[in-house]
C-alpha positions, 0 to 999 in steps of 0.5 A: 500500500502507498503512503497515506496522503494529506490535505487540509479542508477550510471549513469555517475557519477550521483547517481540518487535516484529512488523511486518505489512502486508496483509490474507488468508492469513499469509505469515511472513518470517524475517530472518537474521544480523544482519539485521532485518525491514527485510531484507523490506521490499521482498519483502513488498509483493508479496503483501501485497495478497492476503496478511497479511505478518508479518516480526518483528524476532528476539531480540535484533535490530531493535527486539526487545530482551532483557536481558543475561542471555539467552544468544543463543549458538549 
């Protein structure tokens, strides 16, 4: 498998990191609290020969960073 590729996605003033590895149909992966995309690391390379695995980085975790005032509060 090819290196994992990544971008920054501006939505809202946020810059989110989103990581993507394979090419086809897209197979989306949410990490949870306080997780990062690194918690699909080894999910994504199984379908990733056939399908485009996407596994940003949320706000405020991983290499997704905000601001100090943006309320990331339940």
């Amino acid at each position: 498998m090819g290196p994992r590729a990544v971008r920054k996605v501006s939505t809202l003033g946020i810059e989110t990191a989103v990581f993507e590895r394979g090419s086809g149909p897209d197979v989306l992966l949410l990490h949870g609290n306080p997780d990062t995309h690194t918690a699909w690391d080894a999910v994504v390379d199984r379908p990733a020969p056939s399908h485009h695995g996407i596994t940003p980085d949320l706000t405020a975790y991983g290499d997704t960073h905000t601001d100090d005032t943006f309320d990331v509060s339940l």
